[in-house]
N, C-alpha and C positions, 0 to 999 in steps of 0.2 A: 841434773835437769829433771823438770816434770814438765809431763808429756798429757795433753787433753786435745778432744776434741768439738768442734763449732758444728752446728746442721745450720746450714744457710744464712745466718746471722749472728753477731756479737750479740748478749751472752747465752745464746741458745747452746748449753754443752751437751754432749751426747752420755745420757744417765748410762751407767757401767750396769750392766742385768748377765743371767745366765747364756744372753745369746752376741751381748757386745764386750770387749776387752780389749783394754790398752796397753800393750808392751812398753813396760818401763824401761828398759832394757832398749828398746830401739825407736820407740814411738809408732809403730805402726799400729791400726785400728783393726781390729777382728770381728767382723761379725758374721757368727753360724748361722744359717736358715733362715736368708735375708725374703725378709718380707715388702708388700710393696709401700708401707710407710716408711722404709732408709729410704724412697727415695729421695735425694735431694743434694743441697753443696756440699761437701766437708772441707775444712779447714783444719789443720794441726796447731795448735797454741805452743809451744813452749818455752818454757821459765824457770831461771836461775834465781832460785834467792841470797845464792850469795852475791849477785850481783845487782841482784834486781833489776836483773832486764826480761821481760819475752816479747818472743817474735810469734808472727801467724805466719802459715803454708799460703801460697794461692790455692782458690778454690778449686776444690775434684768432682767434677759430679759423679753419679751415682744412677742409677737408672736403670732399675730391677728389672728383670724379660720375665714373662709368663714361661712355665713350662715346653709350651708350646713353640714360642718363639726361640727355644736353644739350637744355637747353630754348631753347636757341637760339644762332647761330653766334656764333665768336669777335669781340669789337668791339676795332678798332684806333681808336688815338683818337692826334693827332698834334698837339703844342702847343711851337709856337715861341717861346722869347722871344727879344728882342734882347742881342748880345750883339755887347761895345766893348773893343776894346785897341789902345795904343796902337804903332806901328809898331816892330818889333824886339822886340815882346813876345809869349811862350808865350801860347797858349788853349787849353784844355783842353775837349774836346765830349765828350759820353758820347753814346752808341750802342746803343740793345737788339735784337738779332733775338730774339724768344722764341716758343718752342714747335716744336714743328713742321710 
């Protein structure tokens, strides 16, 4: 599967930069030290080319708050699963620092 994302409209994709990233891995959308131009729709696209199908998400909006307007501190939330390979074999960990 590949995994992209829409801002408010087909084919507006969301460019991949140092503060946005898309987990291939699961498709969810990352972005650090959201500014107030994310605001807006997003939508998940994804697509199989061995099948040649994709589907879109329904729309999420998005809707930055000023500093001022936070109604309460950031929640860091941290879930491990177990993860198995065997000796002489790649593993692949993903990693997020976001915000700042």
């Amino acid at each position: 599967l590949s995994y992209r994302w829409l801002l408010n409209e087909f084919p507006v994709f969301i460019a991949l930069d140092k503060r946005r990233f898309v987990s291939q891995t699961n498709g969810n959308l990352y972005i650090a030290n959201v500014e107030a131009s994310d605001k807006g729709n997003y939508s998940c696209f994804v697509s199989s080319p061995s099948i040649t199908k994709s589907v879109f998400s329904k729309f999420i909006p998005l809707i930055p708050q000023s500093d001022r307007a936070k109604l309460y501190p950031a929640d860091i939330k941290v879930r491990f699963k177990d993860t198995c390979a065997l000796l002489g074999q790649n593993v692949t960990l993903e990693c997020f620092a976001l915000g700042k």
